[in-house]
C-alpha positions in Angstrom: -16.7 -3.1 15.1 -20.0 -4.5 13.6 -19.8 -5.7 10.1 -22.2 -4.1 7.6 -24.4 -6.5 5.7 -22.8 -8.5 2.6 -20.1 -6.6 3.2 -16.3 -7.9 1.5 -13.5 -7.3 4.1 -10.7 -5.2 3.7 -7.3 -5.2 5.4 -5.2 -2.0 4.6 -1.5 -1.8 5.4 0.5 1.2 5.6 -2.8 3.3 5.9 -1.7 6.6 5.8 -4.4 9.0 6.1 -6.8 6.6 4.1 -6.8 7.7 0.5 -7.2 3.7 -0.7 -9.7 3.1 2.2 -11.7 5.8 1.3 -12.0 4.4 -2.3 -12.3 1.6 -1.3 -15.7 2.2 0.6 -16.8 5.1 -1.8 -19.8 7.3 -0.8 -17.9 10.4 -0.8 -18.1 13.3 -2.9 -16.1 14.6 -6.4 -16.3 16.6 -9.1 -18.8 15.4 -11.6 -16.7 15.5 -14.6 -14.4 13.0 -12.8 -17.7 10.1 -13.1 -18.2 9.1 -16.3 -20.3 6.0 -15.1 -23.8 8.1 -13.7 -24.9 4.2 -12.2 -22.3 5.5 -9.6 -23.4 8.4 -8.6 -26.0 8.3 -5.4 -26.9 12.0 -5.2 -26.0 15.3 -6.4 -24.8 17.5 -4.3 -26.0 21.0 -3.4 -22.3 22.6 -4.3 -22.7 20.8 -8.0 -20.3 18.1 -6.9 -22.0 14.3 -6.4 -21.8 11.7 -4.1 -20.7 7.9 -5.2 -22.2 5.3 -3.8 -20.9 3.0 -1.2 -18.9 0.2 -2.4 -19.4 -3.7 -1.4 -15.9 -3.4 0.8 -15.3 -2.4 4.0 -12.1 -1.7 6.4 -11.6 -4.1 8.7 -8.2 -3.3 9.8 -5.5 -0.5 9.4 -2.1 0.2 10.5 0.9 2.7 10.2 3.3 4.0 12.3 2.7 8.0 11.9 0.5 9.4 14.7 -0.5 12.0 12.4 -2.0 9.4 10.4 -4.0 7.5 13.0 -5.4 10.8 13.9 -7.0 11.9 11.0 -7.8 8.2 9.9 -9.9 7.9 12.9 -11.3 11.1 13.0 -12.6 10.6 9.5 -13.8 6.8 9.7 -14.9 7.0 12.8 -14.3 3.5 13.9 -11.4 1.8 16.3 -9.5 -0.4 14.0 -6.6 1.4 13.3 -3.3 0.0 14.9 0.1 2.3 15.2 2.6 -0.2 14.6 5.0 -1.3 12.3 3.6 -4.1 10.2 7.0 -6.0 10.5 6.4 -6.0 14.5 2.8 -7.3 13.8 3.6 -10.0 11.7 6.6 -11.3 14.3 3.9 -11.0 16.8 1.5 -12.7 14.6 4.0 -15.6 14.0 4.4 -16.4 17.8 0.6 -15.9 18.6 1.0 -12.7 20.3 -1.2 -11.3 17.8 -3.8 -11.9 15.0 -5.2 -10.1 11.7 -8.7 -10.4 11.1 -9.9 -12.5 8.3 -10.4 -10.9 5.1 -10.9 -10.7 1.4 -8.7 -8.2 0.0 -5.5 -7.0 1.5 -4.5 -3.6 0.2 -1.4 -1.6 1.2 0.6 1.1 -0.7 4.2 0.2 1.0 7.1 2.9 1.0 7.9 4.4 -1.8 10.6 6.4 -0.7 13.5 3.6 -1.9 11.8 3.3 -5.5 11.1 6.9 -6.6 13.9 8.8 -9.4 13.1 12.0 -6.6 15.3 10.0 -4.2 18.6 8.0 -3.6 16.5 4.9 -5.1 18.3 2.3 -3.1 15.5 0.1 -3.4 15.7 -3.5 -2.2 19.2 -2.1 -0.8 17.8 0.5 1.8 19.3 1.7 4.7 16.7 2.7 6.2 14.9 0.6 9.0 11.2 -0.1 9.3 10.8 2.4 12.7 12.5 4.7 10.2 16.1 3.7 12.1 19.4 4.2 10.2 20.7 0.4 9.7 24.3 -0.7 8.9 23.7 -3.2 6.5 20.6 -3.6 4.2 18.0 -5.9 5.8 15.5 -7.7 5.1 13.4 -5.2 7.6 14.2 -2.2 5.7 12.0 0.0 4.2 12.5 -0.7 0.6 11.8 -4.3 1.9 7.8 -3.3 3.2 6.2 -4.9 0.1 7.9 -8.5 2.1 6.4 -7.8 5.2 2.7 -7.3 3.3 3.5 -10.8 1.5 4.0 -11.9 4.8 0.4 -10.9 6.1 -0.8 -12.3 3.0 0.7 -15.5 3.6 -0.8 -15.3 7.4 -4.3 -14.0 6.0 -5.0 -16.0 2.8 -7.6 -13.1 1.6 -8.8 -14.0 -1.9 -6.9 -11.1 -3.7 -4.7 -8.5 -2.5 -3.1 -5.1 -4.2 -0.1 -3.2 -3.8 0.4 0.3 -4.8 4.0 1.9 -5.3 5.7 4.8 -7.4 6.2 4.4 -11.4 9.8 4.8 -10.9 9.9 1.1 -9.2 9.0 -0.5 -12.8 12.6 1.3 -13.8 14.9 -0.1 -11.2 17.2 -2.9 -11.7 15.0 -6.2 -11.1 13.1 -4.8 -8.2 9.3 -5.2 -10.0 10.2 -8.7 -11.2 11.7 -10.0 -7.4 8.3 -8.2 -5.9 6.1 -10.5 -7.8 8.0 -13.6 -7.6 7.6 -13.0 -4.2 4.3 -12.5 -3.8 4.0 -15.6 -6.0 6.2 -18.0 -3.8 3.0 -17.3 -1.1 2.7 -21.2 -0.2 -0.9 -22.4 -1.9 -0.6 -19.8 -4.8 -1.6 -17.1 -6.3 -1.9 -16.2 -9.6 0.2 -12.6 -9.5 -0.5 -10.4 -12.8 2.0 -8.1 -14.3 2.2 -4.9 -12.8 -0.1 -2.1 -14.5 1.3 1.6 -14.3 -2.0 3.4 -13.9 -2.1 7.3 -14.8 -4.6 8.8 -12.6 -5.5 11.4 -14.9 -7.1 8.8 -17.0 -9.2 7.7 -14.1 -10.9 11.8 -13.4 -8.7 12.8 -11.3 -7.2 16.3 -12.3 -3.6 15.7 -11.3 -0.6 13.6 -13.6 0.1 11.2 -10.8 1.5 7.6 -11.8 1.2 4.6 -9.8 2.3 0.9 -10.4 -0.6 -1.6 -8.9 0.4 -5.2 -8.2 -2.6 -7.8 -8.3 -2.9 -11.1 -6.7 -5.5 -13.4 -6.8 -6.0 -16.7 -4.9 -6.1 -19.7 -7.4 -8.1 -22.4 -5.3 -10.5 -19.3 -4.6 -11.0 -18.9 -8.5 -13.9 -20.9 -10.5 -12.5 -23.1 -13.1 -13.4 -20.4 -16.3 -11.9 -17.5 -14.3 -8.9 -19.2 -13.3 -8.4 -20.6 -17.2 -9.2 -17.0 -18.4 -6.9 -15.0 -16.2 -4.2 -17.7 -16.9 -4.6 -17.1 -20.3 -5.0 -13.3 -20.5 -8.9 -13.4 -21.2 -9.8 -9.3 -21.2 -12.8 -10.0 -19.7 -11.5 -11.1 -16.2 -8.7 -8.0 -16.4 -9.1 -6.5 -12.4 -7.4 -3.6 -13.9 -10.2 -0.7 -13.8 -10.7 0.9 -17.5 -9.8 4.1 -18.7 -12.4 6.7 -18.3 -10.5 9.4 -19.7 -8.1 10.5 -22.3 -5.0 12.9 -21.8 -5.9 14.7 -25.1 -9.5 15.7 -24.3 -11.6 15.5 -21.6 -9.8 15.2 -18.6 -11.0 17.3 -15.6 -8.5 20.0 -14.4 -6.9 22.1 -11.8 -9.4 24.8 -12.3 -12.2 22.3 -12.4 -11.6 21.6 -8.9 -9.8 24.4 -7.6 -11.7 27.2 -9.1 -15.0 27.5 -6.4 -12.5 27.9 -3.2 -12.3 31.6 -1.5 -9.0 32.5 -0.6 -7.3 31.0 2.3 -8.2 34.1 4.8 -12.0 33.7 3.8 -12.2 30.4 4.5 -13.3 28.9 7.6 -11.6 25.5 6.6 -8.6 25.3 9.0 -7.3 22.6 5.7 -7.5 25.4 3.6 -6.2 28.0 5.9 -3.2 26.3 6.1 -0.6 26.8 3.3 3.5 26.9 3.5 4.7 30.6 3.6 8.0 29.3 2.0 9.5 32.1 -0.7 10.0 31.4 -4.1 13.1 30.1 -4.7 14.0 29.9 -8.4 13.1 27.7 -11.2 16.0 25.3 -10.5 14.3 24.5 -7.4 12.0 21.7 -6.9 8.8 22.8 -6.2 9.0 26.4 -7.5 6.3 26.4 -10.6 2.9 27.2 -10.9 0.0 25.3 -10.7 -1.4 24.8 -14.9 -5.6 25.5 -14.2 -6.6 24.7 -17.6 -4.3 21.1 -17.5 -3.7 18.5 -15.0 -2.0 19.7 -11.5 1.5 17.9 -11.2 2.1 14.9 -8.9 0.9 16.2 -4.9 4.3 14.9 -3.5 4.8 13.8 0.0 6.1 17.6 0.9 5.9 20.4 2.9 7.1 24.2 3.4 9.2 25.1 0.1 8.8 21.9 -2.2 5.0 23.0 -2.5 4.4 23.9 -5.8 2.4 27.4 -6.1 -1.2 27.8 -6.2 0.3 31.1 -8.3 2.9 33.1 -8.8 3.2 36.9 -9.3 4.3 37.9 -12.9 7.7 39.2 -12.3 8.2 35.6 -11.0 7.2 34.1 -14.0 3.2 33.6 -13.7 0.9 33.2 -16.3 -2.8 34.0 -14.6 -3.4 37.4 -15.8 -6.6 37.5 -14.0 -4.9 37.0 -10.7 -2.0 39.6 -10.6 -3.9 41.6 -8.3 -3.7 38.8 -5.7 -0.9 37.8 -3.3 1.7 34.8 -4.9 1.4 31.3 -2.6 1.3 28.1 -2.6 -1.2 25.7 -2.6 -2.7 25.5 0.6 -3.3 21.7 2.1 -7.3 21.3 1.2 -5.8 22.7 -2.9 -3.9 19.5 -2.1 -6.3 17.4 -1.1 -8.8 18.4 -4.0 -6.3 18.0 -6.4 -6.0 14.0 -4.9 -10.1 14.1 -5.0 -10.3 14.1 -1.2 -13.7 15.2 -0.5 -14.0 18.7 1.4 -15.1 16.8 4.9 -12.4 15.1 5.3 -10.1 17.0 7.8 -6.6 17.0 7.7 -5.6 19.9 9.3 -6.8 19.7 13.5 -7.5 16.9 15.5 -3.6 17.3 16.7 -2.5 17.2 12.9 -0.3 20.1 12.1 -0.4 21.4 8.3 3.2 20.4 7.2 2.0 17.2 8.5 -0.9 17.3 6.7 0.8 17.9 3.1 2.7 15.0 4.1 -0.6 12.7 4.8 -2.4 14.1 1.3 0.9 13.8 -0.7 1.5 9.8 0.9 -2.1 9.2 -0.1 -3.7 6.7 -2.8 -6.0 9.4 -4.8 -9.4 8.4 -3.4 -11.2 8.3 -6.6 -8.4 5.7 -8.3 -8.8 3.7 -5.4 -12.7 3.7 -6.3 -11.7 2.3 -9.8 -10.4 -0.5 -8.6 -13.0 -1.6 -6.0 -15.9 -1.3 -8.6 -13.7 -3.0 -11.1 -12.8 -5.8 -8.2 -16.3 -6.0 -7.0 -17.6 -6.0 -11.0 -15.8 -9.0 -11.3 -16.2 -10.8 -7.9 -19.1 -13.4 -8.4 -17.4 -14.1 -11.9 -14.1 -14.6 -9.8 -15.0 -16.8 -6.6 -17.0 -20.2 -5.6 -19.2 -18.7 -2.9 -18.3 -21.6 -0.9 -14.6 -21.1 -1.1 -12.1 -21.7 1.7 -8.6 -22.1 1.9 -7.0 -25.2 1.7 -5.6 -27.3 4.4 -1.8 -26.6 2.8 -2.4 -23.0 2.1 0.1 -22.1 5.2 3.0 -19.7 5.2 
């Protein structure tokens, strides 16, 4: 792959479908209540959404072990960097020369979140569940509540100047787990200064869905100029890589309807995405899944679901829904481009084809970073970069894992 000019590179682990890479690289298109900043925006779009402009950051090198995500990864990104393998296999190969990650300047990776979230058995750092998705006997230190070791690991082999982590909210609640994560990441041999986890809401970031995420930060010290690396030690605002609030929860925050409101119905649509939704009955309110989707609020958390755990685009009014307007039209659930929408995936990215099946696809949208959060942190990142770094930088001679 040919670099683009001036461009930073990127290293993404556990890729999924690409919602951080996207954000990452921006130029895609949203809804233009979700940009507060109009320096972002690069054009408006014929459809009344715009288009934000590329970032400084570009994807080097990605990696997961779903097929379905490789598929529509690549056929979205259109480049070959994209490895299906576990990232604990790469870094054993790695470690005995068998293999080598590019250099880089960020490494990003969103790592399991199954062990940490209150939805599941939260096992956490105990899992029993392999890497290759294997049932173990004994927890391990290749389990997959122990990911986030294996991306320390590349970090450690890399040396990129910062690197960020992305898991559920429900890991900032569990026993020690968010406080052995960054010691962790701080034991990296050369340093790094790790700063406290931030639980980001992404509905204060324009994106019309309450979804929270904990980010983990790390930032190479010998990388750092003297005043950034005094000010980040001492909790200087200015040289915060947290991305700031755009909007409030009160007023102003862009909604379901916002987003959802200029799509046909499923059988008028020539999107095979939106054609697609789970035909799963209603249930029962005690059932996960089972409500209808607020239009004039934010949509709830797009989980990592499929078939009957998809909440309903709407339901009928003996069922309990609430959009007079829409009686006369059939009860469903949201179909996988509602999904994507709702995560601020642009329209032209596919999901559904290119030999991924929809309840895949809910499973790729749901497992994704929400493209336009990710594009909060890369301008916030790349805002602060030439305030961050000596130009002439490298990594130290006893910077080794």
């Amino acid at each position: 792959m040919r670099l683009k000019k001036n461009k930073k590179t990127v290293i993404s682990l556990f890729s999924g479908c690409g919602g951080m890479d996207l954000g990452f690289e921006g130029g895609f298109f949203t809804h233009p209540k979700s940009v507060k900043n109009r320096l972002w925006i690069d054009e408006y779009g014929e459809s009344g959404q715009v288009k934000l402009k590329q970032t400084n950051f570009e994807t080097v090198f990605a990696c997961d072990i779903k097929p379905s995500a490789k598929k529509a990864w690549e056929a979205h990104f259109n480049r070959d960097v994209f490895h299906l393998e576990s990232i604990v296999d790469l870094v054993k190969k790695a470690k005995i020369g068998e293999f080598e990650f590019p250099p880089a300047d960020v490494v990003t990776g969103g790592f399991p979140c199954q062990d940490f979230s209150v939805a599941g058995k939260r096992n956490g750092l105990q899992s029993m569940k392999g890497h290759d998705m294997s049932t173990l006997d004994t927890p391990s230190v290749e389990s997959r509540g122990m990911l986030y070791y294996w991306m320390r690991e590349v970090v450690s082999l890399v040396k990129p100047k910062v690197f960020i982590a992305e898991n559920v909210k429900g890991l900032v609640s569990l026993a020690d787990v968010k406080e052995t994560i960054v010691e962790d990441f701080r034991s990296v041999a050369g340093g790094y200064i790790v700063l406290d986890p931030q639980v980001l809401h992404a509905g204060e970031y324009g994106v019309p869905q309450s979804r929270e995420r904990v980010i983990f930060m790390g930032i190479r010290k010998d990388a750092l100029s003297a005043e950034a690396l005094e000010g980040l030690l001492n909790g200087n605002v200015n040289y915060n890589p947290y991305p700031k609030k755009t909007h409030t929860l009160k007023v102003g925050i862009v909604t379901a309807m916002d987003v959802l409101c200029s799509l046909k119905e499923p059988e008028y649509s020539e999107d095979a995405s939106h054609r697609f939704y789970s035909k799963a009955k209603w249930y029962g309110k005690h059932c996960q899944g089972q409500t209808e989707v607020n239009l004039k609020g934010l949509a709830p958390t797009i989980r990592s679901e499929h078939h009957g755990n998809i909440e309903f685009r709407r339901l009928s009014l003996e069922n309990g829904g609430k959009i007079e307007n829409e009686f006369d039209l059939p009860q469903r659930r949201l179909s996988v481009r509602e999904c994507a929408r709702i995560q601020t995936f642009p329209d032209d990215f596919e999901f559904v084809g290119n030999g991924v099946c929809g309840s895949d696809a809910y499973k790729l949208v749901g497992n994704a970073v929400p493209p336009l959060l990710a594009y909060h942190i890369a301008k916030r990142l790349d805002e602060l970069w030439n305030v961050y770094f000596n130009v002439s930088a490298i990594p130290r001679e006893d910077m080794v894992a």
